[in-house]
C-alpha positions as a Markdown table, in Angstrom:
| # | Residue | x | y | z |
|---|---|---|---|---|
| 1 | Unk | -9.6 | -1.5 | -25.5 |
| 2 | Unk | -8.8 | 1.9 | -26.1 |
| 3 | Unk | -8.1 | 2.9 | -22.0 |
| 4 | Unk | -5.6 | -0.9 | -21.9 |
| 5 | Unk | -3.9 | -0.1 | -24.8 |
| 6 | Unk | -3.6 | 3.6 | -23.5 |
| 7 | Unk | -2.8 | 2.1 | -19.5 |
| 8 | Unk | 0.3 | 0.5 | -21.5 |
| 9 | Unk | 1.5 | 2.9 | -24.0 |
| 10 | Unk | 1.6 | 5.9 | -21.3 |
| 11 | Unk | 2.0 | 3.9 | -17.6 |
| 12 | Unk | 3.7 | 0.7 | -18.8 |
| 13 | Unk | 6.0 | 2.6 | -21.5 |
| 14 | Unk | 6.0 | 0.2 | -23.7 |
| 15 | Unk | 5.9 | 1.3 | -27.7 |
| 16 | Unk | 2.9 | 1.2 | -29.7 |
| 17 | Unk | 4.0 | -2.1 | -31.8 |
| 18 | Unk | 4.7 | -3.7 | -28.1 |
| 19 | Unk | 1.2 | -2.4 | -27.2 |
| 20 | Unk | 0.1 | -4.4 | -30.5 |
| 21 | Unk | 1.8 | -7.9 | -29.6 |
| 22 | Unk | 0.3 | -7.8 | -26.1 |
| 23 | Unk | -3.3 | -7.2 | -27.3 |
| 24 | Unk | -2.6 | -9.5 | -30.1 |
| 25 | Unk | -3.5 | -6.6 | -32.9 |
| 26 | Unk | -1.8 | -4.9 | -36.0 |
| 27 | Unk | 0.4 | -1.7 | -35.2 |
| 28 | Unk | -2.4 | 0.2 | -37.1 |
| 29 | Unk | -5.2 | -1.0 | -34.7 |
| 30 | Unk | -2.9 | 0.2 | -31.7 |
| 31 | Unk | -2.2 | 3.5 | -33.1 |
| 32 | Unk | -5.8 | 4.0 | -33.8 |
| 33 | Unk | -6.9 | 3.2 | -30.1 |
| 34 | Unk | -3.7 | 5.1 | -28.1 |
| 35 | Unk | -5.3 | 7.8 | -30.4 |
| 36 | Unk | -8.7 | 7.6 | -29.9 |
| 37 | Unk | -7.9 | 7.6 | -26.2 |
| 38 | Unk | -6.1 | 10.9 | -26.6 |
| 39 | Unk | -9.0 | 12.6 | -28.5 |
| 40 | Unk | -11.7 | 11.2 | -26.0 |
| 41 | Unk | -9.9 | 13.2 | -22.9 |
| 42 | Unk | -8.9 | 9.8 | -22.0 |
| 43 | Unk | -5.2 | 10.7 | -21.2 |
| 44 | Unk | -4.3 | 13.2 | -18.7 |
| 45 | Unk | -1.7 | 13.7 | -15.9 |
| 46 | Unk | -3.2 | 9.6 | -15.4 |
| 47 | Unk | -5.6 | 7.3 | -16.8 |
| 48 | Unk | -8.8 | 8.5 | -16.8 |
| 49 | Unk | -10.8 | 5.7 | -17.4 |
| 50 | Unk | -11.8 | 1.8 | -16.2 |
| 51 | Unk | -11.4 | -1.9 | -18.4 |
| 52 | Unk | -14.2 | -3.8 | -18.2 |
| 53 | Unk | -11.8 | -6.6 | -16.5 |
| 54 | Unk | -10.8 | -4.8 | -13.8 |
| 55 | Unk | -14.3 | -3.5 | -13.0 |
| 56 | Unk | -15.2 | -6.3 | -13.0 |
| 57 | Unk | -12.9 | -7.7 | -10.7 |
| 58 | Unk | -13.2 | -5.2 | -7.9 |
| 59 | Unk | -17.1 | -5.8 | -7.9 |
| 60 | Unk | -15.9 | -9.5 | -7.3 |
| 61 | Unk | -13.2 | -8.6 | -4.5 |
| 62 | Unk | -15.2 | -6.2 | -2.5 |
| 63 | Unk | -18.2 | -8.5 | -2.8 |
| 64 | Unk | -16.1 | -11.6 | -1.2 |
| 65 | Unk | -14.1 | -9.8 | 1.3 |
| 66 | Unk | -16.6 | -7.0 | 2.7 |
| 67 | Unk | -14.8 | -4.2 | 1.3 |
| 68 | Unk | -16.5 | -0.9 | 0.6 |
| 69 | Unk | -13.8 | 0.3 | -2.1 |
| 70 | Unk | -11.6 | -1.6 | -4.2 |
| 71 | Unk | -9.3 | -0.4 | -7.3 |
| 72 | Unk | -7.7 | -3.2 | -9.8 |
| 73 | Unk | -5.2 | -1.5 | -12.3 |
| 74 | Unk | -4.3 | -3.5 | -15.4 |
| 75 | Unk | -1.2 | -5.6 | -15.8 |
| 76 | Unk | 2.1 | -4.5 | -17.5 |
| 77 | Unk | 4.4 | -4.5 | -14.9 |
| 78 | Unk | 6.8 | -6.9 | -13.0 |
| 79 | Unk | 4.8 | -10.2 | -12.0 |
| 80 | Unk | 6.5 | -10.1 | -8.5 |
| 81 | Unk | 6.1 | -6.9 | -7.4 |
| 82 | Unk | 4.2 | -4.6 | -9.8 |
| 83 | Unk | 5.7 | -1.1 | -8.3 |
| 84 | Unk | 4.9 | 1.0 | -11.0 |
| 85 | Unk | 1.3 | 0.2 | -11.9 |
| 86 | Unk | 0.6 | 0.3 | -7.8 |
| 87 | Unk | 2.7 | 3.5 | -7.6 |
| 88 | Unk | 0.7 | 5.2 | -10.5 |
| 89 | Unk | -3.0 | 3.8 | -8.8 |
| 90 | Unk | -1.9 | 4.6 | -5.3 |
| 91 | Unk | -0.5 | 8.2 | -6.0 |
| 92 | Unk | -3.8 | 9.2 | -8.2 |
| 93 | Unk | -5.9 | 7.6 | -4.7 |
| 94 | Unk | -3.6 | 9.4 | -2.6 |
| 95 | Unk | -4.2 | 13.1 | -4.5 |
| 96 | Unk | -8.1 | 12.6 | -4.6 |
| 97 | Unk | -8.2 | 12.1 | -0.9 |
| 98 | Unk | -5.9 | 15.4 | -0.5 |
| 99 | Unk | -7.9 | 17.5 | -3.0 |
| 100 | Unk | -11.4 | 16.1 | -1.5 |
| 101 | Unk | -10.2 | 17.6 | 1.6 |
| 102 | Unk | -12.8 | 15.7 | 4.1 |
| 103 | Unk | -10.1 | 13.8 | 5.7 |
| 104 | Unk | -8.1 | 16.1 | 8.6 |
| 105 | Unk | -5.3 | 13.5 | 9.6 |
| 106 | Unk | -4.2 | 10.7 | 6.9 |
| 107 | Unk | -1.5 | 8.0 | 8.1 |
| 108 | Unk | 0.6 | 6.5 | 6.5 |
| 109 | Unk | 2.0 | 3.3 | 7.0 |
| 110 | Unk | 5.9 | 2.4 | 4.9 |
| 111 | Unk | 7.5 | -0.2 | 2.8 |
| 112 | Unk | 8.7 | -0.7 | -0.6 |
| 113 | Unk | 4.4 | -0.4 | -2.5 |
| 114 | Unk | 4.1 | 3.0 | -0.6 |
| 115 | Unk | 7.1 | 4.4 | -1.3 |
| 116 | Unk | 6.6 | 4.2 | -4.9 |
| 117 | Unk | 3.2 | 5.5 | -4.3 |
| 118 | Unk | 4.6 | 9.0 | -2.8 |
| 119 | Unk | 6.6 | 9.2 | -5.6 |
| 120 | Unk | 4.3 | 9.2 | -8.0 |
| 121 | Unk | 2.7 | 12.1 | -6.8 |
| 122 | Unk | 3.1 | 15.1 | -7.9 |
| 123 | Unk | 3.1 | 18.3 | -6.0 |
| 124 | Unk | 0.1 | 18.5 | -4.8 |
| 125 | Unk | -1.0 | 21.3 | -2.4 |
| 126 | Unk | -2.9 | 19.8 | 1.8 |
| 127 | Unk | -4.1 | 23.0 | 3.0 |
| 128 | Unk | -6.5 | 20.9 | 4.3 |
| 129 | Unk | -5.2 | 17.7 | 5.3 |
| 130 | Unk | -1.9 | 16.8 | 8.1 |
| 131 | Unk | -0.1 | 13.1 | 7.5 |
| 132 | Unk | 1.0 | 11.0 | 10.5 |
| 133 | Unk | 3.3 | 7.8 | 11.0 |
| 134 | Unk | 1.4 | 4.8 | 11.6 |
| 135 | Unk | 5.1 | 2.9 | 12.4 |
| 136 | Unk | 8.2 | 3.6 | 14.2 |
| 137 | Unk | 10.5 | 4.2 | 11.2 |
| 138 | Unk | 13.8 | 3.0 | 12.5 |
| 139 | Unk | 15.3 | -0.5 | 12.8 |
| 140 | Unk | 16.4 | -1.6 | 16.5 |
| 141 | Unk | 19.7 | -0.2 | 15.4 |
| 142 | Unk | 18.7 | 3.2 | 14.7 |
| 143 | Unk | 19.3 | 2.7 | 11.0 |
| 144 | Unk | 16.6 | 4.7 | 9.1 |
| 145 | Unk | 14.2 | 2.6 | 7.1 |
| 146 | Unk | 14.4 | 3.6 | 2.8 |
| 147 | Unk | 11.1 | 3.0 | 2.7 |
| 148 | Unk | 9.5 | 5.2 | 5.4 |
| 149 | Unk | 7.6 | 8.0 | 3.3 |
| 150 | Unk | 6.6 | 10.4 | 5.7 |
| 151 | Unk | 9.2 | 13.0 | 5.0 |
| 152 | Unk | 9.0 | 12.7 | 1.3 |
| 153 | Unk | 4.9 | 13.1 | 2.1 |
| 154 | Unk | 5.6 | 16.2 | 3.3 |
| 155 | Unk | 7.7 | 17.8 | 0.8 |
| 156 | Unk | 5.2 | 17.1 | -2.3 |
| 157 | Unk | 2.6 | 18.6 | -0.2 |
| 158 | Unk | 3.7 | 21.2 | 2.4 |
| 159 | Unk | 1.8 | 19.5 | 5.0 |
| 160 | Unk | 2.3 | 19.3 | 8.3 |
| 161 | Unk | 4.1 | 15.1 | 8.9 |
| 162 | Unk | 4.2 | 13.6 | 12.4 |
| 163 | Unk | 6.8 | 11.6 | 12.2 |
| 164 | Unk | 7.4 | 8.5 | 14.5 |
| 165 | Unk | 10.8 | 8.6 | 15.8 |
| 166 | Unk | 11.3 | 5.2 | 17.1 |
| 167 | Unk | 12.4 | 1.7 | 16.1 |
| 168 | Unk | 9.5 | -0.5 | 13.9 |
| 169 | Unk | 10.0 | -2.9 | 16.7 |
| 170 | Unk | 11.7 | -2.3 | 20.6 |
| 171 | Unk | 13.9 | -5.0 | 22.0 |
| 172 | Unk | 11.9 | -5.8 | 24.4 |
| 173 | Unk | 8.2 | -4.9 | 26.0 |
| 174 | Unk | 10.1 | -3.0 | 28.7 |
| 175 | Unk | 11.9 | -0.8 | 26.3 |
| 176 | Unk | 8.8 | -0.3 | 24.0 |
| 177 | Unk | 7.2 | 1.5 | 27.8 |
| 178 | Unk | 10.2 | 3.2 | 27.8 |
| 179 | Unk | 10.3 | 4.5 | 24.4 |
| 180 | Unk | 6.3 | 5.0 | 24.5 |
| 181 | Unk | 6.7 | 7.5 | 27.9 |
| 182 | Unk | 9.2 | 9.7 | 26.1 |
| 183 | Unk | 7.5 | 13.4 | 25.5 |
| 184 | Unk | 6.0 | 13.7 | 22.2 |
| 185 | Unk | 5.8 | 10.0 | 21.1 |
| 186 | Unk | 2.8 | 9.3 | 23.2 |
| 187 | Unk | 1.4 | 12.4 | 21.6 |
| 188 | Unk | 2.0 | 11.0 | 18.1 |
| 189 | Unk | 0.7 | 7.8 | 18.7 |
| 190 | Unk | -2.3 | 9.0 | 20.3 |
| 191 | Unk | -2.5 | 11.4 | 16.5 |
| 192 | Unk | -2.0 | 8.0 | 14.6 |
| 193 | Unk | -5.1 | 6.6 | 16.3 |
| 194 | Unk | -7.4 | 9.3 | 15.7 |
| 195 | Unk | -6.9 | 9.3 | 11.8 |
| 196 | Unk | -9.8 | 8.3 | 10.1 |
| 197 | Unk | -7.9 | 7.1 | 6.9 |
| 198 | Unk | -5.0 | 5.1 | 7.0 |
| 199 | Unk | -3.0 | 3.9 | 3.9 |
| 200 | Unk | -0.9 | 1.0 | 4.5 |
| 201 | Unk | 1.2 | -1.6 | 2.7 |
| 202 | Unk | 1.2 | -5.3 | 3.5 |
| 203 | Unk | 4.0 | -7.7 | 4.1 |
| 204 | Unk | 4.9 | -11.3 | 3.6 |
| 205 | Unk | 6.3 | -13.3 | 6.3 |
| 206 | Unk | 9.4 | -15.0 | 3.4 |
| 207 | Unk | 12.4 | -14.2 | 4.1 |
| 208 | Unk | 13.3 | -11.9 | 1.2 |
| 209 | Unk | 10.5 | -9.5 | 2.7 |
| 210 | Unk | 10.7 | -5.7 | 2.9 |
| 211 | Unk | 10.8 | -6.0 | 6.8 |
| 212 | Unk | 14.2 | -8.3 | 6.8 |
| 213 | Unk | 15.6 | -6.9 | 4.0 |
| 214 | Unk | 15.7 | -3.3 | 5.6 |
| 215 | Unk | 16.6 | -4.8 | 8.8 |
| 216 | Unk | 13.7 | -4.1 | 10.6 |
| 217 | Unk | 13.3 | -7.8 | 12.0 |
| 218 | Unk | 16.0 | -10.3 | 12.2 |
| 219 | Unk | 15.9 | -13.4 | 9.7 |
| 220 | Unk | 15.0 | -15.1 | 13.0 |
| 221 | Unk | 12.3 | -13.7 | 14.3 |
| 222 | Unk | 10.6 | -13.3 | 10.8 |
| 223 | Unk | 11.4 | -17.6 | 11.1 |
| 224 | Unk | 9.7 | -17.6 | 14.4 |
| 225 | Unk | 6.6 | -15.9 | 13.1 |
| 226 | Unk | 6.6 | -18.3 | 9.8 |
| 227 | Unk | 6.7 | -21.0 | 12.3 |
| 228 | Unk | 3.7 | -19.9 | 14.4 |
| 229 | Unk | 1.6 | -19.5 | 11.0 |
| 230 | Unk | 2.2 | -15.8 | 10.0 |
| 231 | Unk | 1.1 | -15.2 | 6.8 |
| 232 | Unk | 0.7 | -11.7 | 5.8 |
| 233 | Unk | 1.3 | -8.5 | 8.2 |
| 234 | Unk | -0.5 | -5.1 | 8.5 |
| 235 | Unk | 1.0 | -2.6 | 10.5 |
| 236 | Unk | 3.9 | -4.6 | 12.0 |
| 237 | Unk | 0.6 | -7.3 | 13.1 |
| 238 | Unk | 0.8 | -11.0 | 11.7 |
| 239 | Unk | -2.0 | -12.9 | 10.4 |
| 240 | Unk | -2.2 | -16.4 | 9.5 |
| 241 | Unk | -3.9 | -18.2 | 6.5 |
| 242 | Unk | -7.4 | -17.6 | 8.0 |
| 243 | Unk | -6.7 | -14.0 | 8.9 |
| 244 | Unk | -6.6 | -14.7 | 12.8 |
| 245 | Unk | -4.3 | -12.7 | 14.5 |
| 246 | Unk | -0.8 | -14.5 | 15.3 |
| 247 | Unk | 0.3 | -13.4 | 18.6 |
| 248 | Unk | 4.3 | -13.9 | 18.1 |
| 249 | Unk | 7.6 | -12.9 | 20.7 |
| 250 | Unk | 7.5 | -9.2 | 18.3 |
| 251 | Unk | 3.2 | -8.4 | 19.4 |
| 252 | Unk | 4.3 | -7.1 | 22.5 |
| 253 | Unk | 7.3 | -5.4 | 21.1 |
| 254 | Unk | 5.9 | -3.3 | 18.2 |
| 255 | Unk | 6.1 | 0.6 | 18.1 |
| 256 | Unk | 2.7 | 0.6 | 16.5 |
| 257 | Unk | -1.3 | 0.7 | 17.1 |
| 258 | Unk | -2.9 | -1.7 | 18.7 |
| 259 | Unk | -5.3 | -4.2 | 16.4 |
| 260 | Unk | -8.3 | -2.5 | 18.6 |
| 261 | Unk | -7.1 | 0.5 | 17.7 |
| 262 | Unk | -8.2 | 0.3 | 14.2 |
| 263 | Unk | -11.9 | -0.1 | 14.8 |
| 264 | Unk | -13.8 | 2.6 | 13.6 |
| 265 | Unk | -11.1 | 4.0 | 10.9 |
| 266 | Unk | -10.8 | 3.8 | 7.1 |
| 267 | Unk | -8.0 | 1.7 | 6.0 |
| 268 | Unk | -7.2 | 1.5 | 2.7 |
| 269 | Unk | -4.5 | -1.1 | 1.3 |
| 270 | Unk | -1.8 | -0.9 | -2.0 |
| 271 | Unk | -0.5 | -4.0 | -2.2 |
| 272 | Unk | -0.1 | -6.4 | -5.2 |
| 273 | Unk | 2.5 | -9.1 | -7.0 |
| 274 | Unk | 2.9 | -13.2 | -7.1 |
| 275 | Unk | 5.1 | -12.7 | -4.2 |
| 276 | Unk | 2.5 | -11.0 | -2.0 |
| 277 | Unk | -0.4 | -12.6 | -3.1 |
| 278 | Unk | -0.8 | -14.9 | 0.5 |
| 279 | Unk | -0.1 | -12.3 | 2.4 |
| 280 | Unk | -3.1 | -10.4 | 1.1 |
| 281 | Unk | -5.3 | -12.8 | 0.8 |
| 282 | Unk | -4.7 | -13.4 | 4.9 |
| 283 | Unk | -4.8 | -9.7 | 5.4 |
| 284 | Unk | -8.0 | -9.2 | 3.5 |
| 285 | Unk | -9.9 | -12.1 | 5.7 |
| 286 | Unk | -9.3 | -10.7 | 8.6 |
| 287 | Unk | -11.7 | -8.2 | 8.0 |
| 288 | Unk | -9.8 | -5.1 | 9.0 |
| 289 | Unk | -9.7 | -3.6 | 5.7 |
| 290 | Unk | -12.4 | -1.5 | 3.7 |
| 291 | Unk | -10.2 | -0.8 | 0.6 |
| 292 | Unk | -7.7 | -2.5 | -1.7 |
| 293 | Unk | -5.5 | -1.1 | -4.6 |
| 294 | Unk | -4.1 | -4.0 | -6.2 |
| 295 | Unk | -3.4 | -5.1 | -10.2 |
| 296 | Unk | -5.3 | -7.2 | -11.9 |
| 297 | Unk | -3.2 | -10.6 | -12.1 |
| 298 | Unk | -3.8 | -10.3 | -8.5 |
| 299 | Unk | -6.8 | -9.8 | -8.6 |
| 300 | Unk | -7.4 | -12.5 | -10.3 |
| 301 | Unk | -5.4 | -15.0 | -8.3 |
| 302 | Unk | -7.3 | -13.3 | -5.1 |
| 303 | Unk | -10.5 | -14.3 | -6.6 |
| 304 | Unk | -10.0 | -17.7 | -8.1 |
């Protein structure tokens, strides 16, 4: 009690009589805990320290969906899209893989869950670890995407960042040759494949998603894909309810790794919210994930 009443005083920033209503106990009681958690070492840069719930809901997700790591976070934020709480959890992931130093190339996929990740993290020295783009970070009309977080990446770390100078998607499977034969790209793609962890977001197929929203596909292809059962989407690939693959009119278009490509590698999503919660699920049973950072009323809908 003392780490949740703690996760919302200092992450959620809500006051200590807020904390109180929400775990349905006197403004005393609160006190006492956010207290106790700061005398304990509990409180830090972050939260150092699980609730029971979430434990035990990671044992449950892992367990269900063959995942060798799993993070839940407790709820306090925005039903729809929790951005802080997956910010804070995915930033703390994010500077324990750069201070463990065992991982020599880390990509990074984009969107709105990652970008808030990245900001979360503070300055953090990668002496010993380079970041790549896992996704071409342009829309087909050149615009830059808001939520590519390569650059930023780089600045809180002063670490080399191979960026991916190309549209998410080309017009057409003759362009995306084009694109792919132009010095240097070929040379980051082939970088993207060889990194052993890669952090990625996940996307819905609705039409208020990240990816039409910041113009990266057009309302109607985003239709099309709806139409042939897309689901959720990893790395600009579509899966349906089952997690099968949805080959659409955008596979053979995408400025991206191939599905095969990921065999052998570490990927590790941060994804959570009502909104999202299909698209997961679909992601998550088609097996290509071995991690998930997600909050717990996801969680819980994931599991039920």
């Amino acid at each position: 009690m003392a780490v949740r009443a703690a996760w919302l005083h200092y992450a959620g920033g809500f006051t200590q009589s807020e904390v109180a209503r929400k775990l349905g106990l006197s403004s005393l009681k609160a006190h006492r805990l956010i207290t106790r958690a700061n005398q304990e070492g509990l409180v830090k840069v972050y939260i150092d320290g699980d609730v029971s719930e979430c434990v035990a809901l990671e044992a449950q997700i892992a367990e269900q969906f063959g995942l060798s790591y799993c993070e839940v976070v407790p709820e306090f934020d925005a039903e729809d899209l929790p951005l802080r709480a997956l910010g804070i959890a995915g930033a703390q992931f994010l500077r324990r893989e750069i201070e463990r130093g065992e991982e020599r190339l880390i990509g990074i996929g984009h969107g709105r869950t990652l970008a808030a990740c990245v900001d979360n993290l503070p300055r953090t020295p990668s002496p010993n670890t380079d970041f790549v783009s896992l996704l071409g970070g342009f829309s087909r009309k050149f615009s830059a995407n808001p939520h590519d977080v390569i650059h930023r990446l780089a600045e809180r770390t002063g670490a080399q960042a191979f960026v991916m100078p190309v549209p998410f998607f080309a017009n057409t499977p003759e362009d995306r040759e084009i694109l792919l034969g132009q010095r240097g790209i070929s040379d980051v793609l082939e970088l993207a494949r060889s990194s052993t962890l890669k952090i990625a977001g996940i996307g819905s197929t609705e039409l208020g998603a990240s990816l039409v929203e910041t113009g990266m596909v057009e309302p109607s292809e985003i239709d099309d894909v709806q139409k042939a059962g897309g689901v959720g989407e990893i790395f600009s690939h579509f899966f349906d309810e089952d997690g099968e693959l949805v080959e659409t009119a955008l596979s053979d278009r995408t400025m991206a790794l191939k599905p095969g490509d990921f065999k052998g590698t570490r990927i590790v999503a941060v994804a959570g919210g009502t909104m999202k919660t299909r698209a997961i699920r679909s992601v998550l049973k088609s097996r290509y994930l071995s991690g998930l950072i997600t909050d717990e009323r996801t969680a819980r809908a994931l599991v039920s």
